[in-house]
VEXDREN-2710 file (C-alpha; in Angstrom, 1 decimal):
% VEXDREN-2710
k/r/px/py/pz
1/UNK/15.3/-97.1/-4.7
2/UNK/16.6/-94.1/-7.0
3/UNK/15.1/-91.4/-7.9
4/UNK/12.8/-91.4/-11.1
5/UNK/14.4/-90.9/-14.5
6/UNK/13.0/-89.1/-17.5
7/UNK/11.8/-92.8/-18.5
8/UNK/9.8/-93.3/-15.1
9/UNK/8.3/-90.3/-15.7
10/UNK/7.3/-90.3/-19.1
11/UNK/6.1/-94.0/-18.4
12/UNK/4.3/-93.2/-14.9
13/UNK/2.8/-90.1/-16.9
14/UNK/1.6/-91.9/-19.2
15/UNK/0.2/-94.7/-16.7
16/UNK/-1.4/-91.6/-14.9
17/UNK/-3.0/-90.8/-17.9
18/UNK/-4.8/-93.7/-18.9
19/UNK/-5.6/-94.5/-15.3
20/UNK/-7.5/-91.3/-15.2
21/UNK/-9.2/-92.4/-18.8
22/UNK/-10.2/-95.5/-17.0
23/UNK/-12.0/-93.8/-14.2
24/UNK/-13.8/-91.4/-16.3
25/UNK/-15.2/-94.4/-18.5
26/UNK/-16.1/-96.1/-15.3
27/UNK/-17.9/-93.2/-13.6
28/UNK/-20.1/-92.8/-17.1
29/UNK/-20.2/-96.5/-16.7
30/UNK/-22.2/-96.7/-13.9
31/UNK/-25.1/-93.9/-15.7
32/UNK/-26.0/-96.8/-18.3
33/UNK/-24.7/-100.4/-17.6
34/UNK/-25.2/-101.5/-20.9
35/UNK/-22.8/-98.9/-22.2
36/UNK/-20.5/-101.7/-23.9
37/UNK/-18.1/-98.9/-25.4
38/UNK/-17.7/-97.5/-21.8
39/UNK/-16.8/-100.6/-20.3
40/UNK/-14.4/-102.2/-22.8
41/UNK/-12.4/-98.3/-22.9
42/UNK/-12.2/-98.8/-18.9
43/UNK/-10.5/-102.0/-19.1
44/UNK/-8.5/-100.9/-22.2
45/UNK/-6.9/-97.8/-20.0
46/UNK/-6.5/-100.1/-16.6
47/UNK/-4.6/-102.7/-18.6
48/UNK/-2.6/-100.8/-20.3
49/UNK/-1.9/-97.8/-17.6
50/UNK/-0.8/-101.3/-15.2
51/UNK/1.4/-102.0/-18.4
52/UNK/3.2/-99.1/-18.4
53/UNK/3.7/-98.9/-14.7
54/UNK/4.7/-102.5/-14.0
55/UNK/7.3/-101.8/-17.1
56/UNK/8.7/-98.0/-16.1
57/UNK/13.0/-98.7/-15.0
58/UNK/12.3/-97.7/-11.3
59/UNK/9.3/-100.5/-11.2
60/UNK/11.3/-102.9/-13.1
61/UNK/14.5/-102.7/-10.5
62/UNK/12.3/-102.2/-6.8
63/UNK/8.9/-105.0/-8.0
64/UNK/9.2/-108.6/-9.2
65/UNK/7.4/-111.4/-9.5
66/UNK/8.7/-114.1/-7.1
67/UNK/12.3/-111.8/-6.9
68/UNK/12.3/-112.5/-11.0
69/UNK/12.2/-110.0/-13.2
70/UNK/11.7/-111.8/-16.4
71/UNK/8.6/-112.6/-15.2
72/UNK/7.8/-108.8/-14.5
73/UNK/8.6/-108.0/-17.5
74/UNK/6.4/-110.5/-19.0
75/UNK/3.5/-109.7/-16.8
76/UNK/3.3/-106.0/-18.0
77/UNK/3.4/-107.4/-21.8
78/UNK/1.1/-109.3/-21.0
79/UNK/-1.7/-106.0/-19.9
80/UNK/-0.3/-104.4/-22.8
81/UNK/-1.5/-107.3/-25.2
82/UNK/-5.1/-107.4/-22.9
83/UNK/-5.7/-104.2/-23.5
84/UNK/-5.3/-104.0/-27.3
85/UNK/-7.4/-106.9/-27.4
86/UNK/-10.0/-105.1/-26.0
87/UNK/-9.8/-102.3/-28.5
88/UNK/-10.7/-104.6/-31.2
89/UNK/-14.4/-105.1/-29.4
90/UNK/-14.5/-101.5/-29.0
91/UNK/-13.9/-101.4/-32.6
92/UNK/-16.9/-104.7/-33.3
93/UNK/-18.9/-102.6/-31.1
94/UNK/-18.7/-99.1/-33.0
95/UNK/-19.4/-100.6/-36.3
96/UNK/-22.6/-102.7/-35.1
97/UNK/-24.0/-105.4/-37.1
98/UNK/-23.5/-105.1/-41.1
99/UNK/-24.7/-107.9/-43.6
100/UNK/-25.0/-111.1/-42.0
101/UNK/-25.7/-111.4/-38.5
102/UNK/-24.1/-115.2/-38.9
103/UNK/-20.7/-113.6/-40.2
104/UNK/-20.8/-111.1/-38.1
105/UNK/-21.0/-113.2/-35.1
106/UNK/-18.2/-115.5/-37.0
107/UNK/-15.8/-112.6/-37.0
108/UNK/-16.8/-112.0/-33.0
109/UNK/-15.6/-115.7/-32.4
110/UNK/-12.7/-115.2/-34.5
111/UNK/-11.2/-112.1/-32.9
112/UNK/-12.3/-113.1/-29.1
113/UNK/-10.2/-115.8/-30.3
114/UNK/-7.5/-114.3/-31.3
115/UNK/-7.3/-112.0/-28.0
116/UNK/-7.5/-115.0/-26.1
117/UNK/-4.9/-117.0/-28.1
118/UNK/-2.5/-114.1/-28.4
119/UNK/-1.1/-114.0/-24.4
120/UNK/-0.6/-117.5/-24.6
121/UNK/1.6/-117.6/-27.6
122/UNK/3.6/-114.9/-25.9
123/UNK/4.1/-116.5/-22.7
124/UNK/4.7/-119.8/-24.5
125/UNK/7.8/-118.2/-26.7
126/UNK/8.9/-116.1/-23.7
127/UNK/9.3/-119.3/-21.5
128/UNK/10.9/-121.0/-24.8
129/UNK/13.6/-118.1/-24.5
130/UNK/15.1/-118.9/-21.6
131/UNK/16.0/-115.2/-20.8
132/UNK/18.7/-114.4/-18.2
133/UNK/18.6/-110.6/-16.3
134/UNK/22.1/-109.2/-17.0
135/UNK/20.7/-105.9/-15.2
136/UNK/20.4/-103.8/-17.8
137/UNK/19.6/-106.4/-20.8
138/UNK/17.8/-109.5/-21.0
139/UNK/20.1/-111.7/-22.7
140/UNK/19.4/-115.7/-24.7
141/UNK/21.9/-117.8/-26.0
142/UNK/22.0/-119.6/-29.0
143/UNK/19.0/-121.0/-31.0
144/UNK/16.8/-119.1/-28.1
145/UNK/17.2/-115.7/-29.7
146/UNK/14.4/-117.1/-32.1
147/UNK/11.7/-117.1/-29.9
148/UNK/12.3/-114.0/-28.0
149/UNK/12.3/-112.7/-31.4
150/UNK/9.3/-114.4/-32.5
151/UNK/7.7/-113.2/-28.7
152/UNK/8.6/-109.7/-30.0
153/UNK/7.4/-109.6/-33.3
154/UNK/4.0/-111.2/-32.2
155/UNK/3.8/-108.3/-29.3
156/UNK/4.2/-105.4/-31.4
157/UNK/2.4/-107.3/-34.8
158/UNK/-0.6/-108.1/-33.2
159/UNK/-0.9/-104.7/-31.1
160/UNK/-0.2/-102.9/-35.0
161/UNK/-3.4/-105.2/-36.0
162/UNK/-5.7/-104.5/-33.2
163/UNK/-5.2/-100.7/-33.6
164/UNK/-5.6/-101.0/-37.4
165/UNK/-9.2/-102.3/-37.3
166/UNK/-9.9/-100.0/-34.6
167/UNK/-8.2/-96.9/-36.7
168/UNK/-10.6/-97.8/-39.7
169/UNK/-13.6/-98.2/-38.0
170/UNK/-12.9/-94.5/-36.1
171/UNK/-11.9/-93.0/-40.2
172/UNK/-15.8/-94.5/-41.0
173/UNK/-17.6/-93.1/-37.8
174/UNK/-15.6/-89.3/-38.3
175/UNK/-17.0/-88.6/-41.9
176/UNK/-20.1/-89.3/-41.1
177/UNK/-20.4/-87.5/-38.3
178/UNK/-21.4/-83.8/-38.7
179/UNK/-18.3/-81.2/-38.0
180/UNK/-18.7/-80.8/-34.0
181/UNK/-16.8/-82.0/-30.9
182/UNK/-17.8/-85.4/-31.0
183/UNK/-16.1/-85.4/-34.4
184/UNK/-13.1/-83.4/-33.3
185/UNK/-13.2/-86.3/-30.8
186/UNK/-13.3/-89.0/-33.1
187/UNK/-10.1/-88.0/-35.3
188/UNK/-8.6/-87.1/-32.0
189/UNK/-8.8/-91.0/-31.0
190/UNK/-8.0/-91.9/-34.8
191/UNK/-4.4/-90.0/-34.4
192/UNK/-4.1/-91.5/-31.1
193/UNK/-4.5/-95.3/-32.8
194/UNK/-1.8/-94.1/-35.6
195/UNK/0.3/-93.2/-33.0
196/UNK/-0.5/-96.4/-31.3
197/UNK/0.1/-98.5/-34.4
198/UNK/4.3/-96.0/-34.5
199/UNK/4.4/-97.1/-30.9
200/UNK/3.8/-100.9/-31.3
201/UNK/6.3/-101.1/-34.6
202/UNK/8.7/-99.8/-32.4
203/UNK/9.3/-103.0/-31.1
204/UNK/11.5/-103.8/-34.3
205/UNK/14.5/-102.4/-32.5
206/UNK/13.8/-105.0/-30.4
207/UNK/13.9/-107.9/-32.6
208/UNK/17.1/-106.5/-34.6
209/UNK/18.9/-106.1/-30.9
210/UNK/17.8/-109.9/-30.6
211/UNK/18.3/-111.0/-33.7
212/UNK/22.2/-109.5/-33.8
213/UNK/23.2/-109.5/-30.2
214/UNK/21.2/-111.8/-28.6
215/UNK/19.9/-109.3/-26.1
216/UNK/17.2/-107.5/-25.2
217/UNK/16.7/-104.3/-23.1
218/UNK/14.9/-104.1/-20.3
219/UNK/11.6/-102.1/-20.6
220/UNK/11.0/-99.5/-22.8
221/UNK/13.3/-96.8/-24.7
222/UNK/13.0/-93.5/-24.8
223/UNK/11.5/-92.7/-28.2
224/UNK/9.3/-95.1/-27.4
225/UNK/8.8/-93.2/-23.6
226/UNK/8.0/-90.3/-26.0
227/UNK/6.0/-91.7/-28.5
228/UNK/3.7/-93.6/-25.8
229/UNK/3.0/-90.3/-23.6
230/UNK/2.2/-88.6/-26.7
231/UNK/-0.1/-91.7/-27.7
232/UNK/-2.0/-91.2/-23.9
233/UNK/-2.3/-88.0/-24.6
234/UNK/-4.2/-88.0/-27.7
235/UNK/-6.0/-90.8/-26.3
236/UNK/-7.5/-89.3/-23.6
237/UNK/-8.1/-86.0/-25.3
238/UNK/-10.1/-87.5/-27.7
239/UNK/-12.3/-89.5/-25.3
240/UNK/-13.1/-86.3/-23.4
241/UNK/-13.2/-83.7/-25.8
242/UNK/-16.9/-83.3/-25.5
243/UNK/-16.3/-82.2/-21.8
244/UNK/-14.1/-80.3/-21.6
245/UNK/-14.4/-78.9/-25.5
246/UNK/-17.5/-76.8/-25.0
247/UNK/-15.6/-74.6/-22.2
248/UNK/-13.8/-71.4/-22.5
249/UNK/-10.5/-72.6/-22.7
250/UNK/-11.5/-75.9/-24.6
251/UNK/-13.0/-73.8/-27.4
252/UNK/-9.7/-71.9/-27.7
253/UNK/-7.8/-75.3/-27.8
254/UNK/-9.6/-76.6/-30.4
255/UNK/-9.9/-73.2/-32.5
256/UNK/-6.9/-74.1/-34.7
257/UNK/-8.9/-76.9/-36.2
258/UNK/-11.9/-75.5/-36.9
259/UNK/-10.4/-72.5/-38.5
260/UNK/-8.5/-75.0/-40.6
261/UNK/-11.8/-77.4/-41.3
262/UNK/-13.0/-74.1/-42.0
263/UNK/-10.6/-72.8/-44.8
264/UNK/-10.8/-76.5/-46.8
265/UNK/-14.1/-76.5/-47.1
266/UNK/-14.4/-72.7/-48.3
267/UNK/-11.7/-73.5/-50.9
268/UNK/-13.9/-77.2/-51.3
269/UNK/-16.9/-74.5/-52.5
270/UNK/-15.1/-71.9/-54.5
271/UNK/-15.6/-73.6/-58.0
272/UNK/-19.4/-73.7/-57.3
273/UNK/-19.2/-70.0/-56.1
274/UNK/-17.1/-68.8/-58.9
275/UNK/-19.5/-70.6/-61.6
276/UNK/-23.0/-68.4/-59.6
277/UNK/-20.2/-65.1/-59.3
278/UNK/-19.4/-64.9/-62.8
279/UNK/-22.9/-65.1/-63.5
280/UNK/-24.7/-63.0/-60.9
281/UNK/-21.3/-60.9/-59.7
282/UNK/-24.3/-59.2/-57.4
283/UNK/-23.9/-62.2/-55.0
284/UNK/-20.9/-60.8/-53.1
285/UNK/-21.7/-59.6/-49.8
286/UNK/-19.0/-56.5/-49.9
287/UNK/-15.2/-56.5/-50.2
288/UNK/-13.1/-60.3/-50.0
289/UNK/-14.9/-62.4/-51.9
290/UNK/-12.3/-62.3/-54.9
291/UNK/-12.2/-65.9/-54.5
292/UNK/-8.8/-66.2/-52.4
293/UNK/-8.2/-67.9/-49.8
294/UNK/-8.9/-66.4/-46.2
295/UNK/-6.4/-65.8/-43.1
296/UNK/-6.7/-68.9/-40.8
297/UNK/-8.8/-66.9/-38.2
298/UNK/-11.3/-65.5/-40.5
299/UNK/-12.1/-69.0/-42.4
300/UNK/-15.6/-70.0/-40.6
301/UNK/-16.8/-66.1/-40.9
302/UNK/-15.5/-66.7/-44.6
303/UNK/-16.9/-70.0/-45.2
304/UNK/-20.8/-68.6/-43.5
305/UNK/-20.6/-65.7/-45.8
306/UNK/-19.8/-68.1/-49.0
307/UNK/-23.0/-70.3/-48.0
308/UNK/-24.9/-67.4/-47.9
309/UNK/-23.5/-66.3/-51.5
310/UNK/-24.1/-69.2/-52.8
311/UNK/-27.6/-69.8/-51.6
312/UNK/-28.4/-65.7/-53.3
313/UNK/-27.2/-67.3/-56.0
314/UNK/-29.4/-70.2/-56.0
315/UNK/-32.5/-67.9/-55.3
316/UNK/-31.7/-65.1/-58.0
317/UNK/-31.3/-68.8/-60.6
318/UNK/-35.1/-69.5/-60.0
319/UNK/-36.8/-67.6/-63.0
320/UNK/-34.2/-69.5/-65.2
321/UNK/-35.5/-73.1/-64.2
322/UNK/-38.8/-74.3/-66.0
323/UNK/-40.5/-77.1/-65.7
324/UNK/-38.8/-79.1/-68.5
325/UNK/-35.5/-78.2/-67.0
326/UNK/-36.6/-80.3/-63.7
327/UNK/-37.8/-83.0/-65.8
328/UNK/-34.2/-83.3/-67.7
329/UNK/-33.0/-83.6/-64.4
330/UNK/-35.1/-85.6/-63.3
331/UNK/-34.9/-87.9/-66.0
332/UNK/-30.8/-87.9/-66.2
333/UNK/-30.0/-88.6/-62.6
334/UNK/-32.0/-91.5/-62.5
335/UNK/-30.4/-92.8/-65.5
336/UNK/-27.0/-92.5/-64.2
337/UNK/-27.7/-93.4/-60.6
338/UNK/-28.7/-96.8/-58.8
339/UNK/-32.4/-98.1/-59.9
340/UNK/-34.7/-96.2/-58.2
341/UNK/-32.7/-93.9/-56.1
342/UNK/-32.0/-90.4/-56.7
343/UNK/-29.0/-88.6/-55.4
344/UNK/-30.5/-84.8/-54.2
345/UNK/-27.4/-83.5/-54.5
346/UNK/-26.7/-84.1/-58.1
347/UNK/-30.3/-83.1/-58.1
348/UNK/-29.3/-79.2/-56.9
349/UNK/-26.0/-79.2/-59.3
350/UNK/-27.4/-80.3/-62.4
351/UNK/-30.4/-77.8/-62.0
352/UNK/-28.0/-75.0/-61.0
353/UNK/-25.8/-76.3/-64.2
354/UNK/-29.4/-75.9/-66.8
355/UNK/-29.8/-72.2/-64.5
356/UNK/-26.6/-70.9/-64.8
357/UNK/-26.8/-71.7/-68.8
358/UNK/-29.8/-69.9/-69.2
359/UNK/-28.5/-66.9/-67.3
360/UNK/-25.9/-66.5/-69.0
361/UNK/-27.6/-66.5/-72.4
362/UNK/-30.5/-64.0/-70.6
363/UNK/-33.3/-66.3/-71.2
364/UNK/-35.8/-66.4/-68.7
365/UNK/-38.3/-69.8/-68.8
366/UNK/-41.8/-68.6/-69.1
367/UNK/-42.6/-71.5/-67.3
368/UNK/-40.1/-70.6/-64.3
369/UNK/-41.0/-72.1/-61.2
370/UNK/-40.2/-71.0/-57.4
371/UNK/-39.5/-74.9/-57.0
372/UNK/-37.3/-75.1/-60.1
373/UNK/-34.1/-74.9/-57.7
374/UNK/-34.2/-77.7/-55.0
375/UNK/-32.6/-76.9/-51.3
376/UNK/-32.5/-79.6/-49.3
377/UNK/-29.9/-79.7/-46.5
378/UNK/-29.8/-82.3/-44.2
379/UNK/-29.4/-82.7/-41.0
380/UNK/-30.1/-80.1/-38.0
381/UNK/-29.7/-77.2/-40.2
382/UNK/-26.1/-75.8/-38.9
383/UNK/-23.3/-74.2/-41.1
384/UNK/-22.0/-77.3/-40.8
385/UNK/-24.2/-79.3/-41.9
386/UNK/-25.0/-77.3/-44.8
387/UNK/-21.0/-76.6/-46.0
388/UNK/-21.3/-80.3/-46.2
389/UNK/-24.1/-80.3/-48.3
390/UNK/-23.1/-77.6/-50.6
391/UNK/-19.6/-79.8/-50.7
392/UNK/-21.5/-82.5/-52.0
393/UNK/-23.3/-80.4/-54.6
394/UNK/-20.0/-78.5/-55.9
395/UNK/-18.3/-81.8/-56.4
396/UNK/-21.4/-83.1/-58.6
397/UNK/-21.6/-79.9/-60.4
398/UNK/-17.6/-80.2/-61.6
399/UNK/-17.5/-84.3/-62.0
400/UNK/-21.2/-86.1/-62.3
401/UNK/-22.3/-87.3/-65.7
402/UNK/-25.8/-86.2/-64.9
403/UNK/-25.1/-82.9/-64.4
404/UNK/-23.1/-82.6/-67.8
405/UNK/-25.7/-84.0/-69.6
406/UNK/-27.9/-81.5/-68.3
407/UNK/-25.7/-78.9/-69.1
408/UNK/-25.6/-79.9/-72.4
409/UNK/-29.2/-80.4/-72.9
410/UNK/-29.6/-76.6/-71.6
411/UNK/-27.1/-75.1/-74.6
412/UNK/-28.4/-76.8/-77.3
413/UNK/-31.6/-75.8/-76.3
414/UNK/-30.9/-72.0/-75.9
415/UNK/-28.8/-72.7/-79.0
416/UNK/-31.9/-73.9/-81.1
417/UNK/-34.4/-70.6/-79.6
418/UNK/-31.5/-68.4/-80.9
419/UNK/-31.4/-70.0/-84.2
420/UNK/-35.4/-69.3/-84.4
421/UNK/-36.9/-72.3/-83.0
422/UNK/-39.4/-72.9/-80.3
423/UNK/-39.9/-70.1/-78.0
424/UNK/-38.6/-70.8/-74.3
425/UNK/-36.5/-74.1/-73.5
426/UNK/-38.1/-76.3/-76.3
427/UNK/-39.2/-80.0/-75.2
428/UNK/-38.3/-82.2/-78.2
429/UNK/-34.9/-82.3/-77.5
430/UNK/-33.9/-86.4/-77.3
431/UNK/-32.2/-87.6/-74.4
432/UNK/-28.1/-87.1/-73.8
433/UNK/-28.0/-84.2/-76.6
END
């Protein structure tokens, strides 16, 4: 047997990679038997590391199948198609039950299916193909080039469609997670589908080589070597970034990214900070807060001290909101949002929006109230839970049709006491002025 190749060794790396996946899975397997996640990521990584190592050159030349190789070769496609199949229930599993439980069950059938349909059609056309080994290529004659072609195009197609649905259902479950390592984890496994989907489309060379040659390589390339240890890589980091993310090391891994998630959402917040800073300039916590962007290192010390800022801000607003001011509000957000629902975060910008008029015309409400300018954050309370809060509120203070309403409603208002009429923010204003 030779020795290894950079192939072998990109495709047993990669094999050692998912095998170790597969164990970790297992082990937290065996904590909580009803873990379905766990169990269908186990047998995702076994299939596909046996895949990769049934398929690496040096395998391919020393292993067959009844001293054929065609049927090796076949075998490994075969794990490889298994185990994408299995990333689709991952993918069921993740996005639990949403509208009908009938459909929902329907679309089950439909993909188990379709996982169980797939191999067959593949071995099917590869049998069709009458391949012969030539060594180094697998070549067909004639009309056969069709169905190796068709065998190819159905390998890579449906491995692109299986990673698809999984990539979309990962996009979902990352925004809604709060910014942590389970949601570094999450995009983590989302780049590592991507890459999955790059991998699988590589098999076009494949069918071009068929289609114009009537030949097929043996096993993998090596761009697709690369691409697939890269794909392993992201894979696993992403499944175990929550153990080994909270270490030392870990922490300085992943620093890059936060510093970066960082710096978006400080510039995501600068419009709502510059609106309360030209206002109340007093809000600035010392020297750096001129509104540019921050060096990559110093974003999450930058973005803290802008929630702070703008929270001052907020405070220092609360003798400008009056009672009728949290009734305009009131009474626009509901007209503009779903019946009977209220969105508390055009809530907070279209009060600051009434506040910051008022501020800037110096007129206090004599009915000012310390509950005139709503606060509420949810989730656990962390910076980044609230950045993503205050996010939400900055975009409905530049865009939401309830918060320019207000707005207006505010300036005509201070308009009409500084033309003489009513005292404070009058109450007979009509609706939408």
């Amino acid at each position: 047997m030779a020795a290894p190749g950079p192939a072998d060794l990109a495709e047993y790396g990669s094999a050692a990679l998912f095998l170790a996946f597969a164990v970790q899975r297992f082990v937290a397997l065996r904590g909580n038997r009803a873990d379905r996640v766990s169990l269908y990521a186990g047998g995702f990584a076994l299939c596909m590391a046996g895949g990769l190592a049934i398929l690496a050159p040096s395998t391919l030349s020393a292993v067959s199948i009844g001293s054929n190789r065609e049927l090796t070769l076949l075998f490994g496609d075969l794990l490889k198609t298994g185990a994408v199949g299995l990333l689709v229930l991952i993918a069921l599993v993740l996005q639990g039950p949403q509208g009908d439980p009938v459909a929902a069950r329907a679309r089950l059938r439909r993909w188990l299916a379709a996982v169980l349909v797939a191999p067959c059609c593949l071995a099917l056309l590869y049998r069709t193909a009458d391949i012969t080994d030539q060594g180094q290529e697998f070549v067909v004659r004639g009309w056969r080039c069709w169905p190796l072609a068709g065998y190819d195009l159905l390998f890579g197609g449906f491995s692109v469609c299986c990673l698809v649905v999984l990539g979309s259902v990962l996009t979902r479950q990352a925004r809604q997670v709060a910014g942590n390592l389970l949601r570094t984890g999450l995009w983590l496994m989302t780049l590592a589908a991507g890459v999955g989907v790059l991998w699988s489309a590589w098999t076009l060379d494949d069918v071009r080589d068929v289609l114009l040659h009537a030949q097929q390589k043996g096993g993998e390339d090596s761009v697709s070597d690369v691409i697939g240890l890269i794909c392993a890589s992201l894979t696993v980091s992403g499944a175990t970034v929550t153990v080994w993310g909270g270490t030392r090391w870990g922490a300085r891994i992943t620093a890059p990214v936060r510093w970066w998630r960082a710096r978006r959402r400080y510039t995501a917040l600068g419009p709502l900070w510059e609106a309360l800073h030209g206002a109340m300039p007093q809000i600035a916590l010392g020297e750096g807060t001129d509104g540019r962007r921050p060096a990559l290192r110093d974003a999450e010390f930058a973005l803290y001290r802008r929630i702070i800022e703008i929270r001052d801000g907020q405070l220092a607003l609360r003798p400008y909101v009056g009672a009728q001011v949290v009734a305009w509000v009131a009474e626009e957000v509901r007209a503009v949002g779903p019946a009977g629902q209220v969105d508390g975060a055009e809530v907070e910008a279209a009060t600051l929006a009434a506040a910051l008029a008022a501020a800037r015309a110096g007129q206090r409400c004599r009915s000012a109230t310390v509950t005139g300018v709503p606060q509420p954050v949810p989730g656990p309370g962390t910076v980044d839970a609230e950045a993503e809060w205050l996010i939400r509120v900055a975009a409905a203070f530049d865009g939401c049709p309830a918060v320019a309403a207000v707005r207006r409603r505010a300036v005509r208002a201070l308009a009409q006491e500084g033309t003489g009429g009513a005292p404070g923010v009058p109450s007979a204003l009509p609706a939408g002025t």
